[in-house]
C-alpha positions as CSV (number, residue, x, y, z in Angstrom):
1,X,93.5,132.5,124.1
2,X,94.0,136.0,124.8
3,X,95.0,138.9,122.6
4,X,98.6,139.2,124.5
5,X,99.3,135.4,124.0
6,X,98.1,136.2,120.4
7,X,100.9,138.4,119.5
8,X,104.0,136.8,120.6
9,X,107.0,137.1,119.3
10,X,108.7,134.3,117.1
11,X,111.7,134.4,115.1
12,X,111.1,134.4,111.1
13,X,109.2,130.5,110.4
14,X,111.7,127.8,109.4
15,X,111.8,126.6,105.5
16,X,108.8,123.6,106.7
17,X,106.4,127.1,107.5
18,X,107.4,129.0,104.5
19,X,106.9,130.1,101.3
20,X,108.1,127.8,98.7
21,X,110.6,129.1,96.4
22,X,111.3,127.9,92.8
23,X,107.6,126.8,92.1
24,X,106.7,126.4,88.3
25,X,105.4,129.8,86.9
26,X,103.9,130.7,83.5
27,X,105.6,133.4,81.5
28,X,101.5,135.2,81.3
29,X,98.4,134.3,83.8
30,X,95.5,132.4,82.2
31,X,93.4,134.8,83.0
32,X,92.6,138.4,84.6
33,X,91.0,136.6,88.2
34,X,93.9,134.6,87.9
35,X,96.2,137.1,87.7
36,X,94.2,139.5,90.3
37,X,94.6,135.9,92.8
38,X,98.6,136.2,92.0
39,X,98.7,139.9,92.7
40,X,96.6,139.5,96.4
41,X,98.7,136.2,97.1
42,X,102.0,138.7,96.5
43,X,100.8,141.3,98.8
44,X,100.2,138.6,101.6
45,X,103.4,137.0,101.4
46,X,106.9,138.3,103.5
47,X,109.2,139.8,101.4
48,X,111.6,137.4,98.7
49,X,114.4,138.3,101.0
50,X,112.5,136.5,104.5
51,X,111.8,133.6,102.6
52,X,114.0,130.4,103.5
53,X,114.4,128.0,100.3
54,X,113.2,124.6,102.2
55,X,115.4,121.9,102.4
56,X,115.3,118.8,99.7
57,X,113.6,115.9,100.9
58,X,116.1,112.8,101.4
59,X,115.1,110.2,99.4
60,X,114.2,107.0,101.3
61,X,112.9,103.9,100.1
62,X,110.2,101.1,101.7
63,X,109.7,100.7,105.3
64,X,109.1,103.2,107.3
65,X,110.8,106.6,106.0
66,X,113.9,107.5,107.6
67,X,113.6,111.3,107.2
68,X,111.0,112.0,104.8
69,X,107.4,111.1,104.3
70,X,104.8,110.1,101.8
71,X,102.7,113.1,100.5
72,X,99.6,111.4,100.3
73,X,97.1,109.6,102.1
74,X,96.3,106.2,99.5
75,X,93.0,106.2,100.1
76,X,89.9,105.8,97.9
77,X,88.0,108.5,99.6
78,X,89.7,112.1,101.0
79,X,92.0,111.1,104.1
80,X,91.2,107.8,106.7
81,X,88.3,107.5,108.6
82,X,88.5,107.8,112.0
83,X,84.8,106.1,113.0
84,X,83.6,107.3,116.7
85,X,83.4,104.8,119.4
86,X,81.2,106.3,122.0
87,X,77.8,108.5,122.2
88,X,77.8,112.1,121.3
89,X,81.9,111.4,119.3
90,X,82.3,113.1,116.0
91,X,83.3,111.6,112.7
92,X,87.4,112.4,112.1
93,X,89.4,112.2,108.9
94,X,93.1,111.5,109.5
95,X,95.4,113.2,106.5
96,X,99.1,112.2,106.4
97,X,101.2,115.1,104.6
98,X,104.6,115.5,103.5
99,X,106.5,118.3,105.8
100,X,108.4,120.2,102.7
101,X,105.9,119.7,99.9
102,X,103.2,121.7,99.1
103,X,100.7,119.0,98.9
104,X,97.2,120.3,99.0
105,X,94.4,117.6,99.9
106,X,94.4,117.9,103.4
107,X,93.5,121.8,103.2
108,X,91.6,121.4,100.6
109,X,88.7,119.1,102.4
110,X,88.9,121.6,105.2
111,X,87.9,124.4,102.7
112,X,84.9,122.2,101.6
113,X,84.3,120.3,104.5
114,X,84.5,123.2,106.9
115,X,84.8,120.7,110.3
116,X,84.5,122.2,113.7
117,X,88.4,121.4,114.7
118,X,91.5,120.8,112.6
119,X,94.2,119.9,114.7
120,X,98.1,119.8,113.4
121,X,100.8,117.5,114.5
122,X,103.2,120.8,113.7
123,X,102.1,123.8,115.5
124,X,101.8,127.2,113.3
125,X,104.4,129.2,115.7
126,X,106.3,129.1,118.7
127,X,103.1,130.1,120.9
128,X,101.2,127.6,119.1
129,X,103.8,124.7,119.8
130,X,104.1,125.8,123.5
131,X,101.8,123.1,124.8
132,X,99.8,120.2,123.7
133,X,95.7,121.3,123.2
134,X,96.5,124.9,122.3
135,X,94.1,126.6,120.2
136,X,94.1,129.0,118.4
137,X,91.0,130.4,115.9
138,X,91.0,133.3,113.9
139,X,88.3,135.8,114.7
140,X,90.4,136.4,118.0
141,X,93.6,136.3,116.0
142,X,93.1,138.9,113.4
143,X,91.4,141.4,115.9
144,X,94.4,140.8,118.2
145,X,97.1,141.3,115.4
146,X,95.3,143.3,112.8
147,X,92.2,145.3,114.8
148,X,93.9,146.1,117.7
149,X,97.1,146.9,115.9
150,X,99.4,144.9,117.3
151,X,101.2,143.3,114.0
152,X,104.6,144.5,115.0
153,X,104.4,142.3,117.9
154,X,102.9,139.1,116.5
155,X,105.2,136.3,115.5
156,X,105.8,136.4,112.0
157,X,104.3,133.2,110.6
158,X,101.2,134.6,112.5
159,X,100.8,137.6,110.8
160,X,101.5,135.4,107.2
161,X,98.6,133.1,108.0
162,X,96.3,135.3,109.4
163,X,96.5,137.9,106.3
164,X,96.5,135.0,103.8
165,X,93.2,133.7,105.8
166,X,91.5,136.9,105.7
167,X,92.4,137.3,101.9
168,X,90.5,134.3,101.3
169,X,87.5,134.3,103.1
170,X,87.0,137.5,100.8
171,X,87.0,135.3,97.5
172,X,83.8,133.7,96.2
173,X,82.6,130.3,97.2
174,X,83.9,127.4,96.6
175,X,87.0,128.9,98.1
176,X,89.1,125.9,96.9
177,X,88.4,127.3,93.5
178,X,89.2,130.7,93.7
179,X,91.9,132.3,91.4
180,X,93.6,133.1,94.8
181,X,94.0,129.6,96.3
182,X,94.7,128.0,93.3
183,X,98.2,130.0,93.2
184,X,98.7,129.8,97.2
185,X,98.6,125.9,96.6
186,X,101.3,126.5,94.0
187,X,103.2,128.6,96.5
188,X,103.2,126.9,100.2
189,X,103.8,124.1,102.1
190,X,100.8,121.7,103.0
191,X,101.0,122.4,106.2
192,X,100.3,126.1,105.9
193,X,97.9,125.7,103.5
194,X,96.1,123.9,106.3
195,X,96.3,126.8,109.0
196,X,95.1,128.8,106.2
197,X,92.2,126.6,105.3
198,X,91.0,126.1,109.1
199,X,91.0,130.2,109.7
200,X,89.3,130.9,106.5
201,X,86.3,128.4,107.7
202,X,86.5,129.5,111.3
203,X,87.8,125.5,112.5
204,X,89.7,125.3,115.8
205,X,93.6,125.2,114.9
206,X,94.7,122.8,117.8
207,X,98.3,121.7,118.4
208,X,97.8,117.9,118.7
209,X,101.2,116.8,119.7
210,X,103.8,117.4,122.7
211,X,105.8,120.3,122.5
212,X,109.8,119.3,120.5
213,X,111.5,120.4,123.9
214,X,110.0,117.1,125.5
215,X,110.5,114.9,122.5
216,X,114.7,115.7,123.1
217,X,114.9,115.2,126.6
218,X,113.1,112.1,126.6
219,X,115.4,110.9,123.8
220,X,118.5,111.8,125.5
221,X,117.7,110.9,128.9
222,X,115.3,107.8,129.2
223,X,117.0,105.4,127.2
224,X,120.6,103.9,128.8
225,X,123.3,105.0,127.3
226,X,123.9,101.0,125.4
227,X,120.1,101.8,123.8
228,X,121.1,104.8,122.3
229,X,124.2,103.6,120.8
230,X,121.8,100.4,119.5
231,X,119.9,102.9,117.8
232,X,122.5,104.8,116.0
233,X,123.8,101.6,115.2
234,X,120.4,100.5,113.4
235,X,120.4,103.7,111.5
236,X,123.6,103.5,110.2
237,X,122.8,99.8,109.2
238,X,119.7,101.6,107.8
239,X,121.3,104.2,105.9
240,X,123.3,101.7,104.1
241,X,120.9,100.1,102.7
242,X,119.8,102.5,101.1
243,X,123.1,103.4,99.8
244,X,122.4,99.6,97.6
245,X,120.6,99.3,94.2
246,X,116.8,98.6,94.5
247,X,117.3,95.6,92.5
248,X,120.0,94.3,95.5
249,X,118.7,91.3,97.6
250,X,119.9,93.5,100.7
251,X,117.8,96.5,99.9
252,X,114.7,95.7,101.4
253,X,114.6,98.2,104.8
254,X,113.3,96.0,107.8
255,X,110.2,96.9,110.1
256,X,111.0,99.3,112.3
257,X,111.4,98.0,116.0
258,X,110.9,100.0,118.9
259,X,111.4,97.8,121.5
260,X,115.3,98.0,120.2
261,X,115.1,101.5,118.8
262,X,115.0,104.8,121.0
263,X,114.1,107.1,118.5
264,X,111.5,104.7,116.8
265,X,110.1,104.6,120.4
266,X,110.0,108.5,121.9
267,X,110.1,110.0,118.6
268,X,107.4,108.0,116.8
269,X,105.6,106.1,119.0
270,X,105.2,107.9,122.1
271,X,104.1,110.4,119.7
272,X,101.5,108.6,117.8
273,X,99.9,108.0,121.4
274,X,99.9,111.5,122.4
275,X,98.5,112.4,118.5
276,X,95.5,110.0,118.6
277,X,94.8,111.8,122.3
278,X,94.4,115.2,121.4
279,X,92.2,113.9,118.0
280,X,90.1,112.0,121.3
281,X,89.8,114.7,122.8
282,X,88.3,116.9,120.1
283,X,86.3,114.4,118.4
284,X,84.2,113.9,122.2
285,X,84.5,117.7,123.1
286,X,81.3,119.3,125.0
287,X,79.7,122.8,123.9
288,X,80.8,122.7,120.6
289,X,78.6,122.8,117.4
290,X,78.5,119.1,115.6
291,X,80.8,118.9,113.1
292,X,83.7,116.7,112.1
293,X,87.3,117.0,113.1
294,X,90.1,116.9,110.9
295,X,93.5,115.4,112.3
296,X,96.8,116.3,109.7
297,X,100.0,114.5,110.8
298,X,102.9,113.8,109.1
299,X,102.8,110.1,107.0
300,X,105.3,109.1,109.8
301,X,102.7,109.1,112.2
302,X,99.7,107.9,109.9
303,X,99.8,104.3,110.7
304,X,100.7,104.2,113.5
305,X,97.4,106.8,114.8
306,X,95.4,104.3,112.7
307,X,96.7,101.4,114.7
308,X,95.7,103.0,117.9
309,X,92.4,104.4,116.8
310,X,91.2,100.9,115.7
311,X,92.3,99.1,118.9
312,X,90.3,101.7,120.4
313,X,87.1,100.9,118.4
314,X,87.9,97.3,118.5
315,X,87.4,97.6,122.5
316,X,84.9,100.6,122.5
317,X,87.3,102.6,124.1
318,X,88.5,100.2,126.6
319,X,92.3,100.7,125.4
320,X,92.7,104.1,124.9
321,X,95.6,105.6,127.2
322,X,94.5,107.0,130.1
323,X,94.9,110.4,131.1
324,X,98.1,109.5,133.6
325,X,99.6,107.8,130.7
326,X,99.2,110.7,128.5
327,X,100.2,113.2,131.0
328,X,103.6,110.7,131.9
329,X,104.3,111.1,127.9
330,X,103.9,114.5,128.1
331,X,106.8,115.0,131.0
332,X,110.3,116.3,130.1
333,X,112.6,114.6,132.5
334,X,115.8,116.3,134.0
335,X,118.1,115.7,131.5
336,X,120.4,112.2,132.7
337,X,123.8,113.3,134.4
338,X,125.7,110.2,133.5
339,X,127.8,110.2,130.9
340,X,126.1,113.1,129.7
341,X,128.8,114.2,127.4
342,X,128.9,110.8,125.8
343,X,124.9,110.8,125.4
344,X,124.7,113.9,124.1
345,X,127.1,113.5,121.0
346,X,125.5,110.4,120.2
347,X,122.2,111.9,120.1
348,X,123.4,114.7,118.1
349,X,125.0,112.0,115.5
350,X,121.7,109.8,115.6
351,X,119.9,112.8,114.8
352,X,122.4,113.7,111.7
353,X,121.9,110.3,110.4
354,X,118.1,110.3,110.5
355,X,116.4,114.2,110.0
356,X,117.6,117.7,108.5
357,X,119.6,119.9,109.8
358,X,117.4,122.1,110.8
359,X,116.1,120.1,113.2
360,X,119.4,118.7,114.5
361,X,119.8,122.6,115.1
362,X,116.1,122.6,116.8
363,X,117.2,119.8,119.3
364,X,120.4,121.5,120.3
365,X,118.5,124.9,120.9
366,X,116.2,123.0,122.7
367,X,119.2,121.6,124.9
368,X,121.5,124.9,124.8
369,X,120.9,124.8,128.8
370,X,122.8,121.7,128.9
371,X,125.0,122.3,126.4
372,X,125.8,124.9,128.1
373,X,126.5,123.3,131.7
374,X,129.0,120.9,130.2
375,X,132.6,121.6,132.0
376,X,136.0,119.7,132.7
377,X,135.5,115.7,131.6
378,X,131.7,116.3,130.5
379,X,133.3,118.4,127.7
380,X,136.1,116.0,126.4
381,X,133.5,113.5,126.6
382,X,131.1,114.8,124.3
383,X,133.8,116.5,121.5
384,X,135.6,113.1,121.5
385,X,132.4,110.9,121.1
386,X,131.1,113.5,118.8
387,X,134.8,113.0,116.6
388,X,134.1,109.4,117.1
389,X,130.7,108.6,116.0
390,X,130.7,111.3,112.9
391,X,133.4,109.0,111.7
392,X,132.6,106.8,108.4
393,X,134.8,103.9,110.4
394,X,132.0,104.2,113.2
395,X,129.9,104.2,110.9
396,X,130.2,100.8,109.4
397,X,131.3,99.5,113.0
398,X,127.9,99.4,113.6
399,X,126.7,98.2,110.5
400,X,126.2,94.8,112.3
401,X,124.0,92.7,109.5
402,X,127.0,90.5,107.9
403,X,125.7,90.3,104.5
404,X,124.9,94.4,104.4
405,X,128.4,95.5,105.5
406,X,129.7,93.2,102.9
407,X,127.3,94.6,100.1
408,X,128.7,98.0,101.1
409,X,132.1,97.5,101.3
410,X,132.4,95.5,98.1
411,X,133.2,92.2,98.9
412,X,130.5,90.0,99.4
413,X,131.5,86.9,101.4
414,X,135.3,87.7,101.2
415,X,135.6,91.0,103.3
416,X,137.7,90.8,106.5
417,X,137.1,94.8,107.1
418,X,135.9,93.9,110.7
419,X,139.0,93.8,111.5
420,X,140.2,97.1,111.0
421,X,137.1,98.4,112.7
422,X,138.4,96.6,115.9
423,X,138.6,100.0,118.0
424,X,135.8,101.0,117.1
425,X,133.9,98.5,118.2
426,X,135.5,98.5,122.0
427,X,134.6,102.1,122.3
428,X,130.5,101.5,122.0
429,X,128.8,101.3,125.0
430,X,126.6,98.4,123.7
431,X,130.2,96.3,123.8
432,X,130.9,97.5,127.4
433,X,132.7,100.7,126.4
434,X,132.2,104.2,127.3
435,X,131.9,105.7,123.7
436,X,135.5,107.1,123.7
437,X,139.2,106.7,124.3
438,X,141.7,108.2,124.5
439,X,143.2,105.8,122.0
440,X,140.3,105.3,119.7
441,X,141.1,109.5,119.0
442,X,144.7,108.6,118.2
443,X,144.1,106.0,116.3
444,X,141.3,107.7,114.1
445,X,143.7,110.1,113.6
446,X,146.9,108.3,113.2
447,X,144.7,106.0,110.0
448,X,142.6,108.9,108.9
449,X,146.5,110.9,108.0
450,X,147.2,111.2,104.5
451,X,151.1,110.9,104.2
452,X,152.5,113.3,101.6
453,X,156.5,113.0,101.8
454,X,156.3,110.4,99.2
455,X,154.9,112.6,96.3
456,X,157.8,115.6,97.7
457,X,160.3,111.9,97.2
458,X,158.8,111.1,93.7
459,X,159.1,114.3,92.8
């Protein structure tokens, strides 16, 4: 990479690439390296005012996660062995990390393991995310942003890492002990405590996984429009449950299918694929030192690389994906023109149901061009659809498990409910409709009205 692509721009790093706020704090440091460690750690991080207070994790229970992920790998040893199936592969250690938690194990088997490649599911920055296979290591880094004198250029969560990085290669081995890491772990994310752990052992920082842009478009464009309203309709099924007690019969979340899912399949699996690739392609890469590679995703993707790296070993290699498979995941379709209104709103509801809103906000950047282009019916479409499907009625519409939507609406085995919901189930488009009417609007409106003129009457 060269020293120009090194200093990019990037608006300030999302909460996920942050400092974390609010982190426990003694009244007095234990000690005077302690205390020096908090003092360099200070002078490294953005001023209190950049900082973005992350977002709480959702709670989710069993199952696969619906937003949020387990920090931990459970695992007897550091991480999941990734065993090499052909001559000349290195060893690789998979870690699965929570996205808002400052969970430290990953980074911290970097900083004693100090493997040859590290590569990240979430890219450091923008110019890190740009491409699948980017790499970025930190000799060229720092004499790019901080040599050369280009800081005012780089991308801010660049500058962060790199002087954190350069702070603690300066601190006396083992580096996972120093007085300065131990209050950085305190202080960050995992996920930047790995970029900072790879640079300060000089390991290849590689973006493992397809850049977000990609992800969207495949999800709003390669399903039909029926499979996307399917898949809202499992979340919100989803989402319900977990609304019941843990004790309830009805709580357990069911396996995740993707063969009926959309987002299970582009967002998860089609990503797990791509994942296990790049850790491939590392793990067997020519004119590079021995040394082990360490693969950091988050839990959401951990068993699912697993799954694909043992079939792999299981056939010596015979089923990994080929490079045209690979490179077929890795295409960004044009984004579908039919009913385009209609697919977007439900994909920005899905989305709602399922992640933060930070990243709802990522996938509609990512589609601003599209937003954008909307005109005449296009843009009734997708602000009626939208009204429709961010409805509560919707909502448990498509709750279709009998015995859930009963739980829910409090009358187990008695409820007639469905009934009311009538028009809401002609409008979805895995019922024949087109995700909106005319009527549907009216109506929503008409039963959503609170009439007042009886409390002026009573009064």
């Amino acid at each position: 990479m060269s020293s120009a692509s090194a200093a990019r721009a990037l608006p300030a790093p999302r909460a996920s690439s942050s400092p974390l706020r609010g982190a426990r704090r003694r009244s007095t440091p234990r000690s005077a390296a302690e205390a020096a460690g908090r003092a360099r750690l200070a002078r490294a991080l953005p001023p209190r005012s950049a900082r973005a207070p992350p977002a709480p994790p959702r709670a989710s229970r069993g199952g696969s996660p619906a937003v949020r992920f387990v920090d931990v790998v459970d695992a007897p040893a550091p991480g999941t062995l990734l065993a090499p199936f052909a001559d000349g592969m290195q060893k690789s250690l998979l870690f699965g990390v929570s996205h808002m938690t400052n969970n430290h194990e990953a980074a911290e088997y970097i900083l004693r393991a100090s493997p040859r490649a590290v590569v990240v599911e979430t890219g450091l920055c923008k110019a890190h995310c740009e491409k699948r296979g980017t790499c970025f290591e930190f000799a060229e880094l720092f004499a790019a942003i901080h040599v050369a004198g280009n800081a005012m250029d780089a991308e801010e969560a660049l500058q962060f890492i790199t002087r954190v990085a350069h702070q603690l290669r300066l601190e006396e081995k083992p580096l996972e002990a120093s007085p300065f890491w131990q209050h950085a772990k305190t202080q960050l994310p995992a996920e930047a405590l790995v970029y900072a752990a790879a640079f300060a052992v000089d390991a290849r920082l590689v973006f493992g996984d397809r850049p977000k842009e990609v992800t969207y478009r495949r999800l709003v464009s390669t399903p039909t429009l029926a499979e996307l309203d399917e898949t809202f309709a499992r979340q919100s099924a989803r989402n319900y449950r977990l609304l019941l007690p843990e004790s309830h019969e009805h709580a357990t979340l069911p396996e995740p299918d993707a063969s009926a899912d959309a987002f299970e399949r582009v967002c998860i699996e089609e990503r797990d694929a791509v994942l296990a690739h790049t850790i491939y392609e590392e793990a067997t890469m020519e004119g590079l030192p021995p040394g082990e590679v360490v693969a950091v995703v988050g839990s959401d993707h951990l068993a699912g690389v697993e799954r694909l790296w043992k079939r792999m070993v299981t056939s010596g290699g015979a089923d990994r994906a080929s490079d045209a498979e690979i490179d077929a995941l890795l295409d960004a379709p044009e984004t579908a023109r039919d009913d385009i209104g209609v697919r977007l709103a439900i994909m920005q509801r899905l989305l709602g149901l399922r992640c933060t809103e930070s990243l709802v906000q990522d996938a509609f950047a990512a589609l601003d061009a599209d937003m954008n282009a909307l005109e005449g019916e296009d843009i009734i479409a997708f602000n009626a659809t939208s009204e429709i499907y961010g409805n509560a009625r919707m909502l448990l519409a498509c709750a279709a498990d009998d015995a859930v939507f009963d739980a829910v609406v409090g009358g187990v085995g008695k409820s007639d409910f469905r009934e009311a919901l009538e028009m809401m189930q002609k409008v979805r488009p895995a019922n024949g409709g087109k995700g909106w009417t005319e009527e549907a609007i009216v109506w929503l409106r008409t039963i959503s009205a609170v009439d007042l003129s009886k409390m002026s009457e009573d009064a």
